[in-house]
C-alpha positions in Angstrom: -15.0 -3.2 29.6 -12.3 -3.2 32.0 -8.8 -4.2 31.1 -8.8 -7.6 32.9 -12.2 -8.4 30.8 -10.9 -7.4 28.0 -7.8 -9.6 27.7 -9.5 -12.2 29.1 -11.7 -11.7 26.0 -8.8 -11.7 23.3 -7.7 -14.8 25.2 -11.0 -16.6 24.5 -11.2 -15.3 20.4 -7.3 -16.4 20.2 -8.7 -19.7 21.0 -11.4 -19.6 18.2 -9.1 -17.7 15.5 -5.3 -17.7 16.2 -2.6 -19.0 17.8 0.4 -17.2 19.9 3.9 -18.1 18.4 7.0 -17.0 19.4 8.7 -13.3 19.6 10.4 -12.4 16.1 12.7 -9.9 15.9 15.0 -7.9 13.5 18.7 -9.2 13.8 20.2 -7.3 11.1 20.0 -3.7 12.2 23.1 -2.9 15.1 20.5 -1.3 17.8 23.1 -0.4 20.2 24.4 2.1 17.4 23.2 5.7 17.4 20.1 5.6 15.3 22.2 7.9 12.5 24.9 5.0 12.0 23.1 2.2 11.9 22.5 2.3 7.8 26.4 2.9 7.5 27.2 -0.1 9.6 25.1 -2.1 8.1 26.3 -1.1 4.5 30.1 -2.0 6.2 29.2 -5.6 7.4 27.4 -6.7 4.5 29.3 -8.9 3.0 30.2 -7.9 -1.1 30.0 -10.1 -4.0 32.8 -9.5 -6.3 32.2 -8.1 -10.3 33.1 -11.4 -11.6 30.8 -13.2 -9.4 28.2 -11.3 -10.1 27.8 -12.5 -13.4 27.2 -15.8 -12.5 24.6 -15.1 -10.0 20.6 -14.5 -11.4 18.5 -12.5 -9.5 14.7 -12.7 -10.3 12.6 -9.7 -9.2 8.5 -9.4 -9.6 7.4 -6.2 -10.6 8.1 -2.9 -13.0 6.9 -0.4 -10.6 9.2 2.4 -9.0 10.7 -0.4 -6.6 11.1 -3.2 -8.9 12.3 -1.3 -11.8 15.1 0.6 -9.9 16.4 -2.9 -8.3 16.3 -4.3 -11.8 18.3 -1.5 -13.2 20.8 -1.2 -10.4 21.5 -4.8 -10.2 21.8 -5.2 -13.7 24.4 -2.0 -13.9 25.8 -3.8 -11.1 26.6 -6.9 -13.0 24.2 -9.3 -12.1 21.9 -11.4 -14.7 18.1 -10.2 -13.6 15.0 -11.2 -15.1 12.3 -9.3 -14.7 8.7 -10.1 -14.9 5.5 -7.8 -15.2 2.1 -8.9 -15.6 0.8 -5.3 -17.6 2.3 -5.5 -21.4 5.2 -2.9 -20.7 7.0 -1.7 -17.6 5.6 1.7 -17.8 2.1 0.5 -17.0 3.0 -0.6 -13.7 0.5 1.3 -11.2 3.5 3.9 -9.7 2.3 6.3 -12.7 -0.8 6.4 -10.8 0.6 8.5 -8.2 0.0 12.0 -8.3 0.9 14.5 -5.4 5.2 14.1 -5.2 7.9 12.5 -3.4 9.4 13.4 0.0 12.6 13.9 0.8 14.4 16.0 3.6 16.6 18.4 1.5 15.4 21.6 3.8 15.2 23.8 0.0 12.6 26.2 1.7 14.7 26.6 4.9 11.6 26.1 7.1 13.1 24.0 9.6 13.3 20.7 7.6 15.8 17.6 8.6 16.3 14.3 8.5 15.2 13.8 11.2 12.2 15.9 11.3 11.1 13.8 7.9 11.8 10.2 10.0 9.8 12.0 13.1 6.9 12.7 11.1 6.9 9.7 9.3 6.9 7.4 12.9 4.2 9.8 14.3 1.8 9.8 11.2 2.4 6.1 11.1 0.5 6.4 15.1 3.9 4.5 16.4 3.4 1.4 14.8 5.7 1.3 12.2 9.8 -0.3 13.2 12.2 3.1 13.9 15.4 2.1 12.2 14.0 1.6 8.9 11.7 4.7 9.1 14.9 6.5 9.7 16.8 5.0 7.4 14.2 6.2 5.1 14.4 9.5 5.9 18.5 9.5 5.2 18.8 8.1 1.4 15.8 10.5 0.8 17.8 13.4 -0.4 19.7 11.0 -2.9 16.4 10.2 -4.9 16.0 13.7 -5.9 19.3 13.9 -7.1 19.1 10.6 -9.1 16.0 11.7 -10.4 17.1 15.2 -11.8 20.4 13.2 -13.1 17.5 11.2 -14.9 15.6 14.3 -16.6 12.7 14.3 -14.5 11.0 17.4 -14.7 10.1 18.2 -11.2 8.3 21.9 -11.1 10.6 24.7 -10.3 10.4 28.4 -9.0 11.1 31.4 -11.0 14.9 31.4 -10.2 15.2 27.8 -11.3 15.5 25.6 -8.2 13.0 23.0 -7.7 9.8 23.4 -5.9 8.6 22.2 -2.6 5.1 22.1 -1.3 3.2 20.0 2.2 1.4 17.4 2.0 -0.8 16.2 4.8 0.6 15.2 8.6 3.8 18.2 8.5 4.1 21.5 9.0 7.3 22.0 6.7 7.3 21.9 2.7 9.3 19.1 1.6 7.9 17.5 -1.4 8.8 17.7 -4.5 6.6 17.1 -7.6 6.0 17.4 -11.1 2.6 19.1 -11.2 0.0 16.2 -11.2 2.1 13.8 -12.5 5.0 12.8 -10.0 4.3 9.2 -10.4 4.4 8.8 -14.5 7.7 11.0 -14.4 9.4 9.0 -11.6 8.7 5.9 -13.6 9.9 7.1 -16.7 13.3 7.5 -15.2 13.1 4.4 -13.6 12.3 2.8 -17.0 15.1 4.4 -18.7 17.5 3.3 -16.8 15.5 -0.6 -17.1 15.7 -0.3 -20.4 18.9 0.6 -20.0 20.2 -2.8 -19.2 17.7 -4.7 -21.0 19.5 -3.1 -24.4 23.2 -4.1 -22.4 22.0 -7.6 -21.8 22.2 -7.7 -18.0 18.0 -7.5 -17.7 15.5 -9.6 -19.1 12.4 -8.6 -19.4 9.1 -11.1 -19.2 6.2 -8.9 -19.5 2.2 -10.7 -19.8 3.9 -12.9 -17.6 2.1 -13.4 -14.0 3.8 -15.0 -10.8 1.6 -17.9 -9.8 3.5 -19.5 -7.5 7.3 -19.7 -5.7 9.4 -22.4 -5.5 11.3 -22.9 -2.1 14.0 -25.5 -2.4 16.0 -26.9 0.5 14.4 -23.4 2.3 15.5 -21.3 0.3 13.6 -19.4 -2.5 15.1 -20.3 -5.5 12.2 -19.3 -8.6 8.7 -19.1 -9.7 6.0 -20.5 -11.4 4.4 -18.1 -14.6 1.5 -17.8 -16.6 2.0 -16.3 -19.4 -1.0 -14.2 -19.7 -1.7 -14.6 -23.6 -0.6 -18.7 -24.4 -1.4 -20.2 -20.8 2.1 -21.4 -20.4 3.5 -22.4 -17.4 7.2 -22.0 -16.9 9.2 -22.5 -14.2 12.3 -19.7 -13.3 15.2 -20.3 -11.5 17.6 -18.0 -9.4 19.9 -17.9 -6.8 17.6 -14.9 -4.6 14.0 -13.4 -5.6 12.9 -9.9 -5.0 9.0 -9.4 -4.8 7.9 -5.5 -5.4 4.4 -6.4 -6.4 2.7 -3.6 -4.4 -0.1 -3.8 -2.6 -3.6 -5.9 -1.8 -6.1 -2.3 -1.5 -7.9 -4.0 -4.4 -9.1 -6.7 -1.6 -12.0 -4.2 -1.0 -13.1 -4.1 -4.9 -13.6 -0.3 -5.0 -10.5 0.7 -4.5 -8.3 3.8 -6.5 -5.4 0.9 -7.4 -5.1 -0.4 -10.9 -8.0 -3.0 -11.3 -5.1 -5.8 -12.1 -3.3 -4.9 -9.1 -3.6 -8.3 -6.9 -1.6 -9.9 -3.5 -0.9 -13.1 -5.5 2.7 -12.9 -5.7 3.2 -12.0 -1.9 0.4 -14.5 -1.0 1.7 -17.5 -2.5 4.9 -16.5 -0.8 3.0 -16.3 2.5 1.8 -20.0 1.8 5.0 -20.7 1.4 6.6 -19.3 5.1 6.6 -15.7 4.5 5.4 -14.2 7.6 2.9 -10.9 6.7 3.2 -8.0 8.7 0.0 -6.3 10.0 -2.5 -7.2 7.0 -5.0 -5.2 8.4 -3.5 -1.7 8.5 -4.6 -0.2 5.1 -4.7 3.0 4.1 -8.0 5.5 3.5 -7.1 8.2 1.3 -9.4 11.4 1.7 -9.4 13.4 -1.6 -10.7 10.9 -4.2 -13.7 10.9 -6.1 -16.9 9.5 -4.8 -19.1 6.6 -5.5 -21.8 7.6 -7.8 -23.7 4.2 -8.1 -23.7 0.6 -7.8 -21.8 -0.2 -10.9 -18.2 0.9 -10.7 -15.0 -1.4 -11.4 -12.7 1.2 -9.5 -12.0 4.8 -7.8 -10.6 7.8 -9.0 -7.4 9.2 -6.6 -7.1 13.1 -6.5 -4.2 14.0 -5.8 -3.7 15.2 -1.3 -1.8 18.1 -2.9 -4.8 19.8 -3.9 -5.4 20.2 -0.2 -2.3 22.6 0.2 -4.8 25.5 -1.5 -8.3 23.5 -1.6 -10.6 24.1 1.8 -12.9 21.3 2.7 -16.0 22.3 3.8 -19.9 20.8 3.9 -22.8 22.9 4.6 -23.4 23.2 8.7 -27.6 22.5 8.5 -28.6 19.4 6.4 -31.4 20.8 5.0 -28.8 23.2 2.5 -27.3 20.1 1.5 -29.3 19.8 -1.8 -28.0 23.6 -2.7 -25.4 25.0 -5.4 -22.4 25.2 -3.4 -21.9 29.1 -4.4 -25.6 29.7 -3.0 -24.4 28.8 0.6 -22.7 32.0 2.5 -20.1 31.7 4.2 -21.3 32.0 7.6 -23.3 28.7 6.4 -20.4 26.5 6.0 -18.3 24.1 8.3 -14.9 24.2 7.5 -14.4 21.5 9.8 -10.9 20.5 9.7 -9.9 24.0 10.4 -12.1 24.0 13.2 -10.9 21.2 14.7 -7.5 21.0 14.4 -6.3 24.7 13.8 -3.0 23.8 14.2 -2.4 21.5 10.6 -6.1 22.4 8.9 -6.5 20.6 5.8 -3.3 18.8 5.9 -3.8 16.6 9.2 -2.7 13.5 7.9 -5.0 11.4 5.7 -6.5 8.7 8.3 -7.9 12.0 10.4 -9.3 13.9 7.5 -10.9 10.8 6.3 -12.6 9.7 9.5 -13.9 13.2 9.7 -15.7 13.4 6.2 -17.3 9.9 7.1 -18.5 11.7 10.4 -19.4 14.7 8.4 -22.0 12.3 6.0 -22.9 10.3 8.7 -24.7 13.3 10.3 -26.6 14.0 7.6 -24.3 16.6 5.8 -22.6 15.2 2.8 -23.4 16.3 -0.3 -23.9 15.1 -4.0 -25.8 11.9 -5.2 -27.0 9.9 -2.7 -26.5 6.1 -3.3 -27.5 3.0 -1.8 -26.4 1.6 1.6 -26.6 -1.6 3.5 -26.0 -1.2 7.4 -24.7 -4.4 9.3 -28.4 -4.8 10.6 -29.7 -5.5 6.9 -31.0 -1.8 6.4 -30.9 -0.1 3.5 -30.7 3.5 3.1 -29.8 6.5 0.8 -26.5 9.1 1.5 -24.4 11.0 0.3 -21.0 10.4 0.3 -19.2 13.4 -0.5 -17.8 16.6 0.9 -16.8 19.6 -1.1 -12.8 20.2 -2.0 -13.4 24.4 -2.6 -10.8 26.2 -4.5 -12.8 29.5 -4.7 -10.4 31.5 -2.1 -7.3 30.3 -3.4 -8.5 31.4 -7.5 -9.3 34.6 -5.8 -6.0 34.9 -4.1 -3.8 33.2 -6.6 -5.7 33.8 -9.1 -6.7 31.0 -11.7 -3.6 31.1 -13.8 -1.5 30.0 -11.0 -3.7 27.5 -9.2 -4.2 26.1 -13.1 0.0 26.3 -13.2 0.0 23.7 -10.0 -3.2 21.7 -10.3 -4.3 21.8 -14.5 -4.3 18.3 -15.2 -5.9 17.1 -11.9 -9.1 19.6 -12.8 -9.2 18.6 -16.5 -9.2 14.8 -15.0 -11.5 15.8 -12.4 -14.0 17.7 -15.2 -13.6 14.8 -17.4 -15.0 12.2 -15.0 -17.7 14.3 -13.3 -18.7 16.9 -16.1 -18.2 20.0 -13.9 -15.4 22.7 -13.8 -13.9 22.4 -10.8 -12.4 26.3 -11.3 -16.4 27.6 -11.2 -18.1 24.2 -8.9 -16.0 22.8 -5.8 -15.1 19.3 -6.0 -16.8 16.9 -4.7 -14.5 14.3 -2.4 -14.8 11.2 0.0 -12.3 9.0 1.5 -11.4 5.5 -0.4 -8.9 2.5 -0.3 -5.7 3.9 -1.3 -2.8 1.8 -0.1 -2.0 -1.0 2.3 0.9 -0.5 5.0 1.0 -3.9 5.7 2.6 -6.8 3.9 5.4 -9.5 4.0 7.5 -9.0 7.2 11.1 -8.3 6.5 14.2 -7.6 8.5 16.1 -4.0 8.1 18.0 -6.1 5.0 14.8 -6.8 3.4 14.1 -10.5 3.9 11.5 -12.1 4.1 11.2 -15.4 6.9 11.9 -17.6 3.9 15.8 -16.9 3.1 16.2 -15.9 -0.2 13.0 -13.8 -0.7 13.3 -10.4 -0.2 10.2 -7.7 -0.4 10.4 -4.1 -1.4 8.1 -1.1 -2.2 4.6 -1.7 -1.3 5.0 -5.0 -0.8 6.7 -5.3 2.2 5.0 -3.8 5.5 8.4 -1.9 7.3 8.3 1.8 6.6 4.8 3.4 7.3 3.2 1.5 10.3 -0.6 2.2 10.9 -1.1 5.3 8.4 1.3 6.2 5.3 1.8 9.7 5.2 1.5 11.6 1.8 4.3 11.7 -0.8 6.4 8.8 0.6 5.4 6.0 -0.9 7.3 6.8 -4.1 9.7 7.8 -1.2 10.2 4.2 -0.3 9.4 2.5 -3.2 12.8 4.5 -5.1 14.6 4.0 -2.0 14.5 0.2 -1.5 15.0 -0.1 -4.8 17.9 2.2 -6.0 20.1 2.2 -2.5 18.8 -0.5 0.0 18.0 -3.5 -1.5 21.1 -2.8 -3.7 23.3 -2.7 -0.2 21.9 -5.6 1.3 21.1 -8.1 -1.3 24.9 -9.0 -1.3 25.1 -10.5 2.1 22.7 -13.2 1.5 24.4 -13.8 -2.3 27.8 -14.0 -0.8 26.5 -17.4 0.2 24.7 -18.4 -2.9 28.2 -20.7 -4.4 27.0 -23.1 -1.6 23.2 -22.9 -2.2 23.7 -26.1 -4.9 21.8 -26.3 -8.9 17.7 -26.5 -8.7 16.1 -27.0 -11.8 12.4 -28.2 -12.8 13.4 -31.5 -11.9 13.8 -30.4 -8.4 11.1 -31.9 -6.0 10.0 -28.1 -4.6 9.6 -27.5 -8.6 7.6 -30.1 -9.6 5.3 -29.6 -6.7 4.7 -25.9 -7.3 4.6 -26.6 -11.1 1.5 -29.1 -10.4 0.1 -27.2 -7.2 -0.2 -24.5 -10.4 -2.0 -27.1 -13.0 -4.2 -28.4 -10.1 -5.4 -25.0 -9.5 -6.2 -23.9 -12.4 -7.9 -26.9 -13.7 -9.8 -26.8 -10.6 -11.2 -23.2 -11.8 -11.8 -23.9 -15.0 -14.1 -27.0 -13.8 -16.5 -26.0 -11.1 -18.5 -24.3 -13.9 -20.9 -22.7 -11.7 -23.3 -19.6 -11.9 -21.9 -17.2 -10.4 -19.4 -14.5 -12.4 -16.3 -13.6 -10.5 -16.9 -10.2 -10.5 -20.1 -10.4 -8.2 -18.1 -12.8 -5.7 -15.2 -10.5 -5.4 -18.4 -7.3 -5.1 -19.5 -9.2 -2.3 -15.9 -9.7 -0.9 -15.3 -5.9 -1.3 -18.6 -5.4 0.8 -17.7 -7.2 3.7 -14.4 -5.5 4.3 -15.7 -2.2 3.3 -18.5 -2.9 6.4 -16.5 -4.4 8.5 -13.2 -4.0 8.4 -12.8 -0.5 7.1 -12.8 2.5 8.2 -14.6 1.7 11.6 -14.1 -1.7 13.3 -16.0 -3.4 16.3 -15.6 -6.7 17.4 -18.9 -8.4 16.4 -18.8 -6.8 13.2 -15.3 -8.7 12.2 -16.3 -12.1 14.1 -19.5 -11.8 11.6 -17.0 -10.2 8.6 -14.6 -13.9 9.0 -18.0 -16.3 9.0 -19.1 -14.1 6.0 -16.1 -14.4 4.2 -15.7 -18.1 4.8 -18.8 -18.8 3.4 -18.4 -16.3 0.2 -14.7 -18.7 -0.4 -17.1 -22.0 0.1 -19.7 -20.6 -2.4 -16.3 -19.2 -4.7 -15.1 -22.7 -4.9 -18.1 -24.5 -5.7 -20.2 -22.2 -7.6 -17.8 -19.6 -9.5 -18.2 -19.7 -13.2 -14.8 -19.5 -15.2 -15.5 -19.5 -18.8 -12.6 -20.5 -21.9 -9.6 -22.4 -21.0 -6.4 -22.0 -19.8 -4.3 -22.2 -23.1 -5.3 -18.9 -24.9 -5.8 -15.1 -23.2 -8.6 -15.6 -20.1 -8.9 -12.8 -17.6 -11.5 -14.7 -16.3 -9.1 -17.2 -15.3 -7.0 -14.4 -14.5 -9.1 -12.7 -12.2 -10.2 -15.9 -10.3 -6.8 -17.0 -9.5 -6.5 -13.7 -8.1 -10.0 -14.0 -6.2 -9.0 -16.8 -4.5 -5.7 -15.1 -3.1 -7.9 -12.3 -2.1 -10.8 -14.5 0.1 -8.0 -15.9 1.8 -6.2 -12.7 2.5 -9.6 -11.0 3.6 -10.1 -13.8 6.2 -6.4 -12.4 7.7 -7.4 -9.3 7.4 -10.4 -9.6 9.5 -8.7 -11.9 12.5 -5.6 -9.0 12.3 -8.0 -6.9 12.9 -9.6 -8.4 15.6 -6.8 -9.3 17.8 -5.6 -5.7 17.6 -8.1 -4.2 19.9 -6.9 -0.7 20.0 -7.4 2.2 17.2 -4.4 3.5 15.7 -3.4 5.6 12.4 -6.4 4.6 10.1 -8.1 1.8 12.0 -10.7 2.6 14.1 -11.8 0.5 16.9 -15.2 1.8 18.1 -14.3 -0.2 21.4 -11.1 2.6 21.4 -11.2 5.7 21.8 -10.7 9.3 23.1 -13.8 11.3 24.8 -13.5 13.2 21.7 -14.0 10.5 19.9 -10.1 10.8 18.3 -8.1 7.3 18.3 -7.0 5.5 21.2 -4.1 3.6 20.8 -3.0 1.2 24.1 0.9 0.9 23.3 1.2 -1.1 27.0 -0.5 -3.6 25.0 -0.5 -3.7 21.3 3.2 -2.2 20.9 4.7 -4.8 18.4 4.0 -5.6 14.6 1.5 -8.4 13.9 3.7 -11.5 11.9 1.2 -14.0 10.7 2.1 -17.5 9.7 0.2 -19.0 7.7 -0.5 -23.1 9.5 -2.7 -24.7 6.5 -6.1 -24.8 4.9 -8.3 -24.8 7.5 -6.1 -24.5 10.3 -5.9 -21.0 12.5 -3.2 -18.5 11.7 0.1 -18.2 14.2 0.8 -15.0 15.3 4.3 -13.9 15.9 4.8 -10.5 17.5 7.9 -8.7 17.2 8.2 -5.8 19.5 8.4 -2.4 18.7 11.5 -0.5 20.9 11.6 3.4 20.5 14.7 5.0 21.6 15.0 7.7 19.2 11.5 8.9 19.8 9.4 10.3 22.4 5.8 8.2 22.4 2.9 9.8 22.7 -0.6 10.1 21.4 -0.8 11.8 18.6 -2.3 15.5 18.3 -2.7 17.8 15.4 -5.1 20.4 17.2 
């Protein structure tokens, strides 16, 4: 298709699924400043609140995780009443302990050529170019500072012989920059985060709400000024009032079903806030991690992540003839295996960033050459079929050169949890892996201060869409999440509180409160009254289906125009035929789940249409309509340069899109290449 019938194209599906709104842009970020004193001038002109204002101000955050609970423990040390709310029944079970691998952060420790601005370089370019420069680089500056906080906070990150702390790569570099505590990066980050919550929950400045869920947000006079609750083992609803409200509620991966999040991890929070004005930020771009355990039947909750690290000293390989497939791995000579990635990209191997390695293991099984269990597939035609999905994770060389008391030093736990799920010793068998959902770059829109479009509402973490545009690379989630929450959010937070003496008392008598107090009622009774036959879990299955098909790892334009009239029939059959048993008043994660559902069949729906419209492949979202002779991602930045801001318009009416353009002045553009 040529580029005049291809535009004319979009023009004709915009006219079926969205609308064009205006440009949005970030006005909070100085962009005629060198890129390197832009964060300092921004820290200047924020306006302060003083330490006896501060107590009279309430800030209410959503979450426990790395971003939440940092934000929660700064602004409480830095005077200000918080209350905190978590769904899970403590703050250490927020799904940051999940993470495994480490945390970036541009300290240069190995002396291999490591910067700042080397870490915000490879961050823009694994993101393909899509994500907004002056946050990325940002990023990359209050790095260094986490590891210091962290060590402060007695996390035991590993260490070399002499003492200093560790470093190893991670996929997408070329440089040795993270730092981790063997498999557990993520548990010991959030203990230290916790520590310093609990911190100020013992002083008094933090309140914590835990079984508590956010159901709705309350925006008074435009302004986001509380929340609707459930609380998760009465049924109570409560409304909570504030003068700003932080969402860190992470991401919406669990849209897809399988997926390697926490099964309670949910969009709720963020989409409420999106029914509300919240613009969100490139809904499609989620992220496929490579090195997770694969599907081994039909009746799995969830995926098991392990950890991109094990890809430093693990060589991925599958057999190069089908037929040897069905064969013990150590039976298969060397000369008999395709070590693909090293084949194809020479240059980074095994660590080419996680979109790349993942596309090539699907290719890899789609040939005929994947290995382990075979399960069940439906193609988009209606034909069923039986493949393997997996691709072997080998650590054979590096026992042999290491030798196995060092590679069970780095890795230990990640093999006994990798033994313990599939029964077989991963020091003696390789590891079976295949690509699943991992985490979702896109989110609420926010300017470089963190805000939302409704004032008053700011996003961090996960939950926000600024830092890692198309394609996250490894190790910098907890990155973000730490920074947002200990140093940015802290920084910028004040500006709009400054302000907050004039914002005037709301209370559950306000109009905005009543409303979102019944909108909650209404909803719920609605759920616990359709009383159909069909059990949640299968609905959201089917959901996880569709988007796995169609709006996955490989995307075509008739597959996501059939994905959207899929999934608006699965929400039609979800509202008049879901089966919610018990009632609202007692412990239900029936009710529980729905709610959460119905979040999710409306978020899908975005997905898709972002999706569509975007008519280029970039970082982990392949276009089959885009690409390279090689078959390697095309991106189109004369066209598709800018981050996707939906609005959300009303049930039933088509989503606005608002672009908001991506300029690159610190940064040479180019297609990407790890060959």
């Amino acid at each position: 298709m040529t580029a005049t019938a291809a535009s004319n194209n979009n023009a004709a599906l915009a006219d079926q699924y969205w609308t064009t709104g205006d440009e949005i842009h970030d006005t909070k970020a100085n962009h005629d400043l060198p890129i390197e004193k832009i964060w300092p001038d921004r820290q200047f002109t924020s306006r302060l609140v003083n330490p006896a204002n501060r107590r009279k101000m309430t800030v209410i955050i959503v979450g426990t995780g790395l971003a939440g609970g940092a934000a929660a423990a700064t602004l409480g040390e830095a005077g200000y009443r918080v209350e905190n709310f978590c769904y899970q029944d403590s703050p250490r079970r927020a799904h940051s302990i999940a993470a495994q691998g480490g945390i970036n952060a541009a300290k240069n420790y190995k002396n291999d050529g490591d910067s700042i601005y080397r870490l915000f370089y490879d961050t823009v370019k694994g993101g393909d170019y899509r994500s907004r420069e002056t946050n990325v680089y940002r990023l990359a500056a209050v790095s260094a500072n986490i590891i210091d906080q962290c060590v402060a906070q007695g996390v035991p990150f590993a260490r070399e012989y002499g003492g200093l702390l560790d470093n190893r790569s991670f996929g997408g570099v070329q440089v040795q920059r993270t730092f981790y505590a063997r498999g557990q990066t993520g548990q010991q980050l959030l203990i230290g985060a916790y520590q310093a919550l609990e911190r100020q929950v013992h002083a008094g400045t933090v309140h914590m709400h835990t079984r508590h869920e956010m159901v709705e947000l309350i925006v008074a006079d435009g302004r986001a000024r509380g929340i609707v609750t459930r609380d998760m083992v009465t049924g109570k609803i409560e409304e909570w009032f504030g003068d700003a409200v932080v969402l860190a509620t992470g991401g919406y991966g669990n849209v897809f079903f399988l997926s390697t999040n926490a099964m309670g991890c949910n969009v709720t929070a963020s989409w409420r806030a999106h029914r509300k004005g919240a613009y969100f930020g490139n809904p499609c771009y989620t992220q496929i991690h490579p090195t997770c355990i694969p599907v081994h039947g039909e009746n799995q909750s969830k995926l098991t992540l392990m950890s991109e690290s094990l890809r430093n000293d693990g060589r991925i390989w599958v057999p190069k003839r089908a037929e040897d497939c069905d064969k013990d791995p150590r039976d298969i000579p060397e000369e008999d295996r395709d070590y693909y990635l090293e084949r194809i990209y020479p240059s980074f191997g095994n660590l080419v960033p996680r979109d790349i390695a993942s596309r090539q293991a699907k290719y890899r099984c789609d040939e005929g050459r994947g290995v382990g269990p075979k399960v069940r597939e439906v193609d988009s035609d209606g034909t069923e079929h039986m493949r393997a999905r997996g691709v072997y994770l080998d650590f054979s060389e590096a026992i042999e050169r290491m030798g196995k008391d060092a590679v069970e030093k780095k890795y230990g736990n990640l093999f006994d949890m990798y033994q313990r799920i599939t029964d077989e010793n991963p020091y003696e068998v390789p590891m079976r892996i295949y690509p699943a959902v991992h985490y979702t770059m896109g989110g609420l829109w926010v300017d470089y201060d963190l805000q939302s479009t409704i004032p008053g509402l700011f996003v961090c973490g996960e939950a926000n869409f600024s830092d890692h545009g198309a394609n996250r690379l490894g190790a910098s989630a907890l990155m973000q999440g730490l920074a947002d929450g200990y140093w940015v959010l802290p920084n910028t937070i004040t500006d709009y509180l400054a302000d907050s003496p004039k914002f005037g008392k709301v209370d559950e008598k306000h109009p905005a409160a009543v409303e979102a107090r019944q909108a909650v009622e209404s909803r719920i009774n609605k759920l616990l009254t359709i009383n159909g036959t069909r059990t949640v879990d299968s609905i959201h299955k089917e959901l996880g289906h569709i988007m796995w098909e169609y709006c996955g790892m490989e995307r075509n334009e008739a597959g996501l125009i059939k994905a959207i009239g899929l999934i608006r029939n699965l929400r039609n059959e979800f509202w008049t035929n879901v089966k919610v048993t018990g009632v609202n008043e007692e412990l239900n994660q029936t009710l529980e789940r729905a709610g959460r559902l119905a979040d999710f069949l409306e978020l899908g729906e975005l997905m898709c249409i972002d999706a569509l419209h975007r008519r280029e492949s970039c970082g982990g979202h392949f276009r089959a309509e885009s690409q390279t002779d090689e078959g390697e991602a095309l991106r189109h930045d004369d066209e598709y340069q800018y981050v996707a801001a939906w609005e959300w318009t009303g049930e039933g009416h088509k989503p606005t899109l608002h672009k908001e353009p991506l300029v690159y002045k610190s940064i040479q553009v180019k297609q990407r290449s790890y060959k």
